[in-house]
N, C-alpha and C positions, 0 to 999 in steps of 0.2 A: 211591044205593046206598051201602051201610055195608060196612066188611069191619075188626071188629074181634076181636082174638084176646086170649084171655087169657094175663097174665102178661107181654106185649108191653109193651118199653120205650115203644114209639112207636105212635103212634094219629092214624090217617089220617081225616078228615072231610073228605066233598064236599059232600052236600047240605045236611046236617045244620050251625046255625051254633053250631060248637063252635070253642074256639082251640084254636090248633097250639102243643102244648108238644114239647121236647124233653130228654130226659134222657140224663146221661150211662150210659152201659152199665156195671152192677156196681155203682153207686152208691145209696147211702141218707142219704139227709135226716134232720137230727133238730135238735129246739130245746134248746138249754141256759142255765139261766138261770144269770148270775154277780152276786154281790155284790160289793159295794162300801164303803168306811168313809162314816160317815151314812147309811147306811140308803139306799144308792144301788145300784140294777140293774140290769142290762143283758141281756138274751134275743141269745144268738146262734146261728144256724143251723150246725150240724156236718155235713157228709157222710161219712159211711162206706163206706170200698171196703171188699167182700169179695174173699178172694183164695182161688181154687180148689186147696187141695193136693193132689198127683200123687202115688198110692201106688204105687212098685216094684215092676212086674211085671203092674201092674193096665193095660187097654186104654184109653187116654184114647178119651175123645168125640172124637169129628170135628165141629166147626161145618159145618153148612148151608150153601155156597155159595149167593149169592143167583144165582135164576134168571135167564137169559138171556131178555132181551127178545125176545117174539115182536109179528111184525111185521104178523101180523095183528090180534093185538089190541089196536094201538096208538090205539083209542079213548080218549077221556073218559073212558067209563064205563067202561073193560078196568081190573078190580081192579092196584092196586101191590102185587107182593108186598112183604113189608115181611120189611127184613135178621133174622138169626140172631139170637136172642137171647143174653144172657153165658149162659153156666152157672150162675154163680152167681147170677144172675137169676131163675130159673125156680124156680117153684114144686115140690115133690115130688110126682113123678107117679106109678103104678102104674107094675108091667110093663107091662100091655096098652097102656097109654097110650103110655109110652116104645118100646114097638115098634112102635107106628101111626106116630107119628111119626116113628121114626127111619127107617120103609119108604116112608114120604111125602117124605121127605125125598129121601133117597137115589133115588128115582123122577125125582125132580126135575133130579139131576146127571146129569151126562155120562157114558159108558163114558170117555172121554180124563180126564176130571176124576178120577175112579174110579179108575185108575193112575196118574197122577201123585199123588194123596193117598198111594196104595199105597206106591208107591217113596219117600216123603218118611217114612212111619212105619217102612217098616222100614230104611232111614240114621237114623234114630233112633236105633234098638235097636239098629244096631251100631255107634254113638257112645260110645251107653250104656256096652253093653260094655267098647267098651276105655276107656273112662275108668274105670269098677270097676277092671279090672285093673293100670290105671296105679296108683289110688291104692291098691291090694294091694301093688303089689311098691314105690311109694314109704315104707309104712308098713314094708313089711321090713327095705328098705333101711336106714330111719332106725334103726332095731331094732338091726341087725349094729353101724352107725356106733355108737350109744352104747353096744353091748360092747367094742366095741375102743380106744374112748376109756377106759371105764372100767379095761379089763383096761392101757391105757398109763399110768394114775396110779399105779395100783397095783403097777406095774412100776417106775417113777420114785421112788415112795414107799421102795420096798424098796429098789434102790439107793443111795436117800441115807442109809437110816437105816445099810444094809450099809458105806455108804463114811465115816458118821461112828464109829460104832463101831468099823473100824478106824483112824480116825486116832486115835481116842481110848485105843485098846488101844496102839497105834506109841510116842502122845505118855507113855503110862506106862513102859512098857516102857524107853523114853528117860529116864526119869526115874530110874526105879530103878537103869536103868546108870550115870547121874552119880554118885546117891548113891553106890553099892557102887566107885564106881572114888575118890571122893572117900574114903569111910571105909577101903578099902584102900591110898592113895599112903602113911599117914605108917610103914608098914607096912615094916621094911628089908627082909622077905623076899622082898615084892612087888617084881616087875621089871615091866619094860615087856612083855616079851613075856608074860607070865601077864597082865597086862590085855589084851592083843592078843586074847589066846586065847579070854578071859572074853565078852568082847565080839565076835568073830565066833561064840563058840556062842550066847550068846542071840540074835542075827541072826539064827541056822539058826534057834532053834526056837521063831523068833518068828510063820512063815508057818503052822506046824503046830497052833498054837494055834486049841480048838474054838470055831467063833465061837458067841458070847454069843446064850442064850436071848430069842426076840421077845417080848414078851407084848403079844396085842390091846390094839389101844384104838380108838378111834374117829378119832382126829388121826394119821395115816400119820408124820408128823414127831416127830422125837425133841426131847425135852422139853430146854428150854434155861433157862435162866438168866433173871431176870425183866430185867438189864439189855441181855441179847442178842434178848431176844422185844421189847423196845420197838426196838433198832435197826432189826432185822429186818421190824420193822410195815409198814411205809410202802413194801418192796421188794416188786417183781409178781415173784413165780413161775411156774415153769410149772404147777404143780399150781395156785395159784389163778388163772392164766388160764383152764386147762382145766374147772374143777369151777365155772367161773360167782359167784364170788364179788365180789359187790360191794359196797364197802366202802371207805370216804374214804382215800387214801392221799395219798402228798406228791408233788408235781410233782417231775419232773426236775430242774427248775431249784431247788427247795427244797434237793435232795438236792444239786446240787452246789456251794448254798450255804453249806449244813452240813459238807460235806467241807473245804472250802477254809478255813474257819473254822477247823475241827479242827487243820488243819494248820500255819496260821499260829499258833495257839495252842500246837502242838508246837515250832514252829520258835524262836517268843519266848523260850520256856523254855527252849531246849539253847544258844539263841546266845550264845556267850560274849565278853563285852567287849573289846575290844581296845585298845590302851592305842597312839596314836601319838604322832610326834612333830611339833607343830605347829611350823610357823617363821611368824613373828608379824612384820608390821612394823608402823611406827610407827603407821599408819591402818591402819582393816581393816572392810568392812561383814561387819553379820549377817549373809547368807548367804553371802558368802566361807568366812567362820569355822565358818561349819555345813560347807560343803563339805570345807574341810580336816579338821576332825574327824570327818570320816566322818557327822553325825549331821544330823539335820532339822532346816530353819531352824525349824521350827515349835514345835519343842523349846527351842531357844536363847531366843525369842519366851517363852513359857511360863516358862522359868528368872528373867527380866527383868521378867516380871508378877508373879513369886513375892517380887520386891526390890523392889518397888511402881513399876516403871519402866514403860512403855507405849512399846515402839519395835517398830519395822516391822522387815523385812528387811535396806531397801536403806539403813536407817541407819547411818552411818557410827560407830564407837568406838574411842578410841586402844585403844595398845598394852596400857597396864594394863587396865582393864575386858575385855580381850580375854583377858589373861594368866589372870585370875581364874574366867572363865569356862569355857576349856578343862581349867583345872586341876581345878573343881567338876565338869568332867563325866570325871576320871580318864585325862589325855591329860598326858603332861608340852610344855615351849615350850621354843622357841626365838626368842631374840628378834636381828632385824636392823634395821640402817636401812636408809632409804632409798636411801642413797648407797650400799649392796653393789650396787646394779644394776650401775656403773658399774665393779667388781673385774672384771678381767679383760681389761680392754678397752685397756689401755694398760700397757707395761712388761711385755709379755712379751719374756724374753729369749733371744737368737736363739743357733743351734747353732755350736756351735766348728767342727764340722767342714763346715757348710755357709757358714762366710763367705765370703766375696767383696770383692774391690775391689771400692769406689764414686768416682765421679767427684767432686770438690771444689763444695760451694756455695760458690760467691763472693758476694758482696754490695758491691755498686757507693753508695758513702756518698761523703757531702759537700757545701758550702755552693752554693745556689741559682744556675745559670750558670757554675757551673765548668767545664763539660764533660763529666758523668758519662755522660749518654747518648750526646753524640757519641765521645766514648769506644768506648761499647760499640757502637755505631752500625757502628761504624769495625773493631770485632774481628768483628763478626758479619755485615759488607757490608750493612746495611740501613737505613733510615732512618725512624727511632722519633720522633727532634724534627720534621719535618716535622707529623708526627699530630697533634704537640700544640700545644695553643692556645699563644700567646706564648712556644713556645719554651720550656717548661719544663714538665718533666712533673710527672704529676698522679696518674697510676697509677703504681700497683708491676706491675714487669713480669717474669716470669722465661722467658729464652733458655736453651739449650742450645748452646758449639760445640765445635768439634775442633780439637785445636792435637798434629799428632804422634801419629797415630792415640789418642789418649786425650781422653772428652770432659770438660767443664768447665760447670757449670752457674753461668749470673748470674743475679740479683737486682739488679733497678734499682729503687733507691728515690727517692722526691720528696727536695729539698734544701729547700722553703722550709719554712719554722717552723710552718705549720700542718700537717704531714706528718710530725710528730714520732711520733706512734706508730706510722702506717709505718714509720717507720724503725725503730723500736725491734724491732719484728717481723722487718723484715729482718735485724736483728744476731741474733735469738732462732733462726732458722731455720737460720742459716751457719755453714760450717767456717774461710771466712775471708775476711777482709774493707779491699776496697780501698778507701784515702782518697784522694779525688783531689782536690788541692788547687791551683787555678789561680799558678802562676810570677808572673803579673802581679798579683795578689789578695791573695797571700798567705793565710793565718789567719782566717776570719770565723766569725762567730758560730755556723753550723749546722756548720762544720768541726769547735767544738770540743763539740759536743751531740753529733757522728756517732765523736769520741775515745768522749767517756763512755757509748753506746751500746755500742759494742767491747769495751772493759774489762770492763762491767755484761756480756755476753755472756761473755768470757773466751774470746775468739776471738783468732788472731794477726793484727795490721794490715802490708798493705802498703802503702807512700806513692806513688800516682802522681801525681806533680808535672808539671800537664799545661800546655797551651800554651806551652811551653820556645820556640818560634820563632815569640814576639812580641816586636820589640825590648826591650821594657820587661821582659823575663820577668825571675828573681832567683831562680835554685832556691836561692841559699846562704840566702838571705834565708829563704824556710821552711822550711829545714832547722831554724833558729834560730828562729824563733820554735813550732816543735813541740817544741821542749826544755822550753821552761814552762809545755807541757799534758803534760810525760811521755811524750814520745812520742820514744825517741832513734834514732835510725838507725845503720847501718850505717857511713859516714865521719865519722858523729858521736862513733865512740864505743858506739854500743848494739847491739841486738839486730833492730832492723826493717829490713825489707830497702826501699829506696824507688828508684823509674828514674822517669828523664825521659822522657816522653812527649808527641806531639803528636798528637791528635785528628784535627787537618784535616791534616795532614801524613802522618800513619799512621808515626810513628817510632817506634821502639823498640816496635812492638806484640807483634811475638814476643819480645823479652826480657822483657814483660811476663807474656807466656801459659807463659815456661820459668819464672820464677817462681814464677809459681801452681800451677807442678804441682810444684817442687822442695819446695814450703812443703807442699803435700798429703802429697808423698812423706814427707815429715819427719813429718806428724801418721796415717800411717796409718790410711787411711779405709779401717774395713771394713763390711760390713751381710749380711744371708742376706736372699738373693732370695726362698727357698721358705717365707718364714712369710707370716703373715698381714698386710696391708702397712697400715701408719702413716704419719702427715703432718702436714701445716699448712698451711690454709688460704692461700697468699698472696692473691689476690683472688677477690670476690665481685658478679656482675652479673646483673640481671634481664635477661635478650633477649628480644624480644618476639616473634623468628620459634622460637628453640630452647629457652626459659623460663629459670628460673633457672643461669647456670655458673658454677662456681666451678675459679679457675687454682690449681691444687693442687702441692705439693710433695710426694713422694714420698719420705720417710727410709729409712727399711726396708720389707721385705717389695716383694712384687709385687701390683700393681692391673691387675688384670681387668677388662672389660665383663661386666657381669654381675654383680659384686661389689654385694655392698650394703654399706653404705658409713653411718656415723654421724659428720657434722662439726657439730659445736656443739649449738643447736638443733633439728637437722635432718637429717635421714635419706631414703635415695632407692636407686635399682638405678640402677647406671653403666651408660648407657644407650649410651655412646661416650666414647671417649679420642680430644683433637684437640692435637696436638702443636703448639710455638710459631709454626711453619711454616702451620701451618693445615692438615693433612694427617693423616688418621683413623690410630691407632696398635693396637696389637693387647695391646701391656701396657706397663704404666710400670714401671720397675726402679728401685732405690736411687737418690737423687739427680736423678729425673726429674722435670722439670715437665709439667704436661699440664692442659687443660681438661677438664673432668667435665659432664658433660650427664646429667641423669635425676634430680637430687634433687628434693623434693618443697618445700623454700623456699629462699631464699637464707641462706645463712647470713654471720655475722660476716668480717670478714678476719679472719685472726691465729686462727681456732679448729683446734682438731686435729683430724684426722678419723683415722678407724680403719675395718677389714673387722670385721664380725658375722656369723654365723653363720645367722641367718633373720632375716627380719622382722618376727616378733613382738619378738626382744628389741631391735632398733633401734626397734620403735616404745615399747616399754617406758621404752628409756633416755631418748627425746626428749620423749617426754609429763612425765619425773620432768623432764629439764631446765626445759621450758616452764613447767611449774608454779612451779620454784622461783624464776625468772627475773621469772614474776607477782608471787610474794611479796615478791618484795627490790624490785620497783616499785612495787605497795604499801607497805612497808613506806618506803621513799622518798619518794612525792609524802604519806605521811598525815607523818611526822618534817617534810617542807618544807610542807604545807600546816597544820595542827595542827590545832585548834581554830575555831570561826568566832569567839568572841571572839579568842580571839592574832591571828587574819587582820585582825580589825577595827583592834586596839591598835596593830597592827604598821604597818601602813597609815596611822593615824592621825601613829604618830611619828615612820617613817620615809617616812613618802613613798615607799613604793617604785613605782614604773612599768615596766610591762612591754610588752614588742614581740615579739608572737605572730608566728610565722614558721611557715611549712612546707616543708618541703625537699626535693626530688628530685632524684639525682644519678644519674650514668649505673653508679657501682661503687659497693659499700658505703665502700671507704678515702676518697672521697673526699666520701660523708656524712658519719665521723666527722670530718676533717680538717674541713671548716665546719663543725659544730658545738661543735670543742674553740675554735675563732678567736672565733668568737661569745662563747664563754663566758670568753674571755678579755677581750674589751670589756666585761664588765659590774660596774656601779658599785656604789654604795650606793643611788645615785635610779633609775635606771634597768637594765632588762635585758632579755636575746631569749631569750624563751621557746621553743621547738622545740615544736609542739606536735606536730608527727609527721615524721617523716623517712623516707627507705627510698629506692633503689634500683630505678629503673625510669621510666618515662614518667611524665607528670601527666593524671592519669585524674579524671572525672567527678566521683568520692567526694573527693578532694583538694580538688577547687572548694569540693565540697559541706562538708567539715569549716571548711573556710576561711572561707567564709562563717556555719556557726555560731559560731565559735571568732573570729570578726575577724580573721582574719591574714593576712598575705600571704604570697605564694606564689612561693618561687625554684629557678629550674631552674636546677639546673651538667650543661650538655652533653647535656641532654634537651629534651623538645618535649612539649606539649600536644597532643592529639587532637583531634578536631574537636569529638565531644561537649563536652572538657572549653571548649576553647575557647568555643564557643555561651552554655557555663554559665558561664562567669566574665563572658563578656559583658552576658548577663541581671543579675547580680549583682552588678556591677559589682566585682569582684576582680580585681586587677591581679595581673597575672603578669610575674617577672622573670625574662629569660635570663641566661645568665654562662656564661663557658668559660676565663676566666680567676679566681684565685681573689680577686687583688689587687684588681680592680675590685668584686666581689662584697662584699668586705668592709670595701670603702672606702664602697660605697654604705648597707650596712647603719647604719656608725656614723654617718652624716649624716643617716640617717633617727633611728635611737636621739637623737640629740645634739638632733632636733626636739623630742623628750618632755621635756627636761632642760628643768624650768624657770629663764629666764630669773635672772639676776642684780640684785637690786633695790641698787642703786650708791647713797650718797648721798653728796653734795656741798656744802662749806659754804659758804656768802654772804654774811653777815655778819650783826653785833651795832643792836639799837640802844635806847636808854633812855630810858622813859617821863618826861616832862618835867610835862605836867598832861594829867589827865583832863577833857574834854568833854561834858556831856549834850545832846544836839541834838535835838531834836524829830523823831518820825516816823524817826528816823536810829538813833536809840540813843547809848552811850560811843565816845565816838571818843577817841583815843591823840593828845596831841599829843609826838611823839619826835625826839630826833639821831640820824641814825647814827653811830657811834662807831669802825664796823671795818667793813672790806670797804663791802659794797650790800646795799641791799634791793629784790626782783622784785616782780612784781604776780602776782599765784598761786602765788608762791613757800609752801611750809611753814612755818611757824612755831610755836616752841615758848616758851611766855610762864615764863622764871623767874625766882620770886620766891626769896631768900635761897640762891641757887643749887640751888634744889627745882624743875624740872620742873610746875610747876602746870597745865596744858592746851599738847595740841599739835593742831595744825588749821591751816586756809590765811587768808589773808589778803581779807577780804573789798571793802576800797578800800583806796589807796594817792594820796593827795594831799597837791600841793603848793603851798601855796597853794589856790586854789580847783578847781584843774585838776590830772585822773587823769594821772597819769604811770606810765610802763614800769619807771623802775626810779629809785633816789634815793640817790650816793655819799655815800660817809662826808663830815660835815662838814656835812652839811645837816640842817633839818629839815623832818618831813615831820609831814602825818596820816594813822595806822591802825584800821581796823578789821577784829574779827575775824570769821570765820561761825560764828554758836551760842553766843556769848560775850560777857558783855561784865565781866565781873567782873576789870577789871583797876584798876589802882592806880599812883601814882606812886610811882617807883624800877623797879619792874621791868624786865628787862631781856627783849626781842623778840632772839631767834635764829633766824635767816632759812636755809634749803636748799633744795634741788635734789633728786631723785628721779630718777635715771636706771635702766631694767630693760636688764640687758647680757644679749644672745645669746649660749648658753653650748656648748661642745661638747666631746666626748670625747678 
């Protein structure tokens, strides 16, 4: 059974052996041939869909639902109907045709099928509908929107041109009022109020004025300037936002690079030069000097390239090149040196109406074991010589006491000879100054150094003539011998006042302390508490629990915790005040002594220190110090080392020898004190070089210089650490203690005195003269001689002259008598000589025989 229809996509075969094709629905096949370059072709297969267009209003087709299987005809042989064909598939039928089928068709659905088709075409059409009507009133819509857009340009447009033309009617209107009020002032008749007048009526009937004819154009915008149209280019408007115009304009960022240019460019042009005044010191880098004149290092740079120089910034230029430069760029100078830092800082002078008594510095002087400090021991109840090593002190100390509610400041200076600049400091510091000269001693040598100390200060001396109650004592006796250092006393005749006193006794100590104040009374000590307070260093120590302190003397002004503070090389915040007591203080006043805690190094004894204002300009000052301090050290070791030939020359013809040393001491006074001793030992062959010194323990780095440098390494009153210790051990550097100064510097020169070479001694032994010469086989000239004077030794020296010429000197190679060597052969005998390396001797000559002894030499 066949069941085929025409115009059907698909075609059913059962009996019949045909193949089963399938095609797609709406689709047409077609071959197309394409070429190719050479003459090459390819056939390919095309399919074409057609697509059915839907005319508006017109009743679409309905497709065929495919019929519901009936269940009885679910045979083999029960035909399949076969699905709907496209529309666009089907061939052109008549009417008749197309109504047979469309009744066949529609026979075929369902009444249920039949209304739901129903209902699904007419929600169609009223789909339809309101989408027409959407896109009606969308189309209106859009309509009204671009009149009202339009009718807002053109409302914009008219505005701006309305609001240019009147600023342009204003800006004349202004104009001509200048002119007419300009050509009317020279005018005597003209007053002020006839322009007053002139000028509020043109204001009136400046609003009243008809505005200016429009004439069309096709640009709403009023015609500008060809250089105002190019600014204006690159700015959005609102009119060209609105009216869609597109067209390359310039970014934001162009625009406000342009602005910023403009204005830099205005600003360049108006800035007018300013002329300052530069203060120049001796050194100055380029951008210092740019800073000060206001101007760019980059400029300054630039000027130095134009002078064919090539320098940076951070290049340093004296003062001229600086002078020249500032001037070139229209700035006048001022020139300063270096040392202005330091104006201000000292010699300010204090208020008349704010002086004040101050209390008397004394200064305790005189020769080594006199008693000075048991002395003061004794006036202030404390015991100072106990502390010190062998009874004799080694630091300068300054107390404070009270004698009769008024107090008295001492200064206890060292007496022995290497304490000489201490001393000298303690006279430089004082108002006046006690001699105290031992009754049983009399007069010694550091007595009459601690007179001309006093003098050189131009301070008054008082004599205390101390240990009076020891038998042996003799005050008459140094009354008398202070007459021929100038120094006359009181029962003598003079002017100085002198008491007897005993130390260990405690006699006369208050006729001592009335004294000291009657003498003060007499020199009127004043000072002003309320300035800024000055001083001098008396000592300086590194502590290792509180760091560097230094015992300060207080002249004028008041010191504060908190003060900052510039002593010597060195500057710090006064971190505490510790009085001689050992007891924290709140301020030191005129003539106060006191420990200072919080500087930043130790500084020298004997330097002055001053209050500053901040601490930029104490670091100012201490940095010019240090610097300068480098330079004259410099300028030192190159003037003492020189040249490596002078080193070499110098070396060659003096021999000199050196004994490298490194020195740690518990104060700086008593660094310099062994250093000035040292330098007192050294010779012309020999000397003790320092090769670093300071104030503090013997640390690690002191091993370690010592062992570069070869030196050795002495402590006064200090200690090594463990590190350093370990490291001297390793290195084998020897370290030496000392707490006294005598044994220190006894040992030093025995070690110096090692270096000193030896003394070559000669000795004479005698003559004796060549009698006949011998030639001996395998032996060589042998000497047959007398001696004539003295002896002759067996290795003795010998000097062979002939007509009293020196002709060879050398030793004595045998010495025989007869056949047998002998020791030695008196005058009066004769002997035979031979010499070693010689034998060119002759009868008559005379053999002169010595001795060589090297003598152990010392300082």
């Amino acid at each position: 059974m066949t069941d085929t229809k025409s115009g059907d996509d698909k075609t059913l075969s059962v009996n019949a052996k045909k193949t089963l094709t399938l095609k797609r629905p709406g689709m047409e096949q077609g071959t197309v041939r394409q070429n190719f370059s050479h003459g090459r072709s390819k056939s390919v297969v095309v399919e074409t869909k057609k697509r059915k267009f839907t005319i508006p209003g017109e009743k679409p087709e309905v497709a065929p639902a495919p019929a519901a299987p009936n269940p009885q005809s679910a045979t083999h042989s029960a035909p399949m109907p076969a699905p709907a064909p496209a529309p666009a598939q089907e061939a052109p039928r008549t009417a008749p045709q197309q109504a047979e089928r469309s009744g066949m068709v529609l026979n075929e659905l369902s009444s249920e099928e039949m209304q739901a088709r129903r209902r699904a075409l007419e929600g169609a059409k009223v789909r339809e509908a309101e989408d027409r009507q959407r896109a009606t009133e969308e189309a209106k819509r859009r309509a009204e929107e671009d009149e009202r857009r339009t009718k807002e340009r053109e409302e914009s447009a008219r505005r701006q041109a309305e609001e240019e033309e009147r600023l342009k009617a204003e800006a004349d209107a202004r104009r001509r009022s200048e002119e007419e009020a300009r050509r009317r002032a020279p005018e005597p008749e003209a007053s002020p109020a006839t322009v007053e007048a002139d000028a509020a009526a043109k204001s009136k009937a400046r609003p009243s004025a008809p505005p200016p004819k429009r004439t069309p154009a096709p640009d709403p915008r009023p015609a500008r300037g060809r250089g105002e149209a190019d600014r204006r280019r690159g700015k959005l408007t609102l009119n060209s936002a609105l009216s869609g115009e597109e067209g390359r304009s310039r970014s934001l960022s162009a625009m406000r690079r342009r602005q910023e240019k403009f204005k830099r460019a205005m600003h360049q042009e108006t800035r007018e030069k300013i002329s300052r005044e530069v203060i120049l010191p001796e050194t100055i880098t380029i951008q210092e000097l740019a800073g000060r004149m206001a101007e760019r290092a980059v400029d300054v740079v630039k000027f130095f390239m134009k002078q064919g120089q090539i320098l940076k910034p951070g290049d340093v230029i004296d003062a001229d090149t600086a002078e020249l430069v500032a001037v070139e760029f229209g700035h006048t100078v001022k020139r300063v040196a270096e040392s202005d830092i330091e104006e201000g800082l000292f010699g300010i002078p204090d208020k008349p109406e704010n002086q004040k008594q101050r209390p008397p510095v004394v200064t305790i002087m005189g020769h080594v074991d006199h008693g000075k400090t048991s002395l003061l021991d004794a006036i202030r109840h404390a015991d100072v010589v106990a502390g010190e090593a062998g009874g004799i002190t080694q630091h300068i100390g300054a107390y404070q006491v009270e004698q009769d509610g008024q107090k008295i400041t001492f200064i206890d200076t060292p007496g022995h000879a290497a304490f000489t600049a201490m001393r000298a400091r303690g006279a430089q510091a004082t108002d006046i100054a006690v001699l105290v000269v031992a009754a049983d001693d009399s007069v010694m040598p550091q007595t009459i150094e601690s007179i001309n100390h006093a003098k050189a200060a131009g301070v008054p001396i008082i004599v205390a003539i101390n240990k009076i109650d020891k038998p042996e004592a003799d005050a008459s006796k140094v009354r008398t011998e202070l007459l021929q250092h100038e120094v006359f006393v009181e029962s003598m005749g003079g002017d100085v006042l002198d008491v007897e006193v005993s130390a260990t006794k405690g006699t006369n100590l208050d006729k001592l302390l009335e004294t000291i104040l009657l003498q003060a009374e007499l020199l009127d000590l004043k000072a002003d508490p309320e300035r800024t307070s000055e001083g001098v260093v008396i000592e300086a120590k590194l502590d290792k629990g509180r760091g560097p302190v230094a015992t300060v003397l207080v002249q004028t002004g008041k010191l504060l915790p908190g003060d900052i503070i510039v002593a010597g090389n060195e500057w710090g915040k006064v971190r505490a005040l510790i009085s001689d007591r050992g007891e924290q203080m709140t301020e030191a006043g005129p003539s106060t002594p006191a420990e200072v805690l919080g500087l930043q190094g130790t500084p020298q004894a004997g330097d002055r220190f001053a209050t500053v204002e901040s601490e930029a300009r104490a670091r100012e000052i201490t940095e010019y110090r240090q610097r300068k301090a480098r330079e004259k050290a410099v300028a030192r070791s190159a003037g003492q080392r020189g040249s490596l030939e002078q080193m070499m020359s110098q070396l060659q013809t003096s021999g000199m020898k050196e004994f490298p040393l490194i020195i740690k001491a518990d104060v700086q006074g008593s660094v310099e004190a062994i250093v000035a001793a040292l330098e007192k030992m050294s010779t012309d062959e020999v000397r003790a070089r320092v090769v670093h010194s300071g104030a503090g323990g013997i640390t690690e780095s002191d091993v370690a210089l010592a062992e570069t440098s070869e030196a050795a390494i002495i402590g006064f009153n200090v200690r090594a650490n463990k590190q350093a210790r370990e490291a001297s051990e390793q290195a084998g550097i020897e370290i030496r203690y000392y707490n006294i100064i005598y044994n220190l510097v006894d040992d030093v020169k025995a070690a110096m005195s090692g270096l000193l070479s030896p003394e070559r001694r000669e000795t004479f032994l005698g003559n004796a003269e060549i009698l006949e010469v011998f030639n001996i086989t395998k032996v060589g000239k042998v000497a047959g001689c007398r001696v004539t004077e003295g002896k002759v030794e067996r290795g003795a020296g010998v000097r062979l002259i002939r007509d009293n010429v020196v002709i060879h000197e050398g030793k004595l190679k045998t010495l025989k008598r007869f056949k047998d060597e002998v020791a030695e052969v008196p005058a009066g005998q004769e002997c035979g000589m031979a010499f070693e390396n010689y034998e060119d001797i002759r009868a008559g000559d005379v053999i002169e025989a010595y001795r060589v002894e090297m003598v152990t030499r010392s300082l």
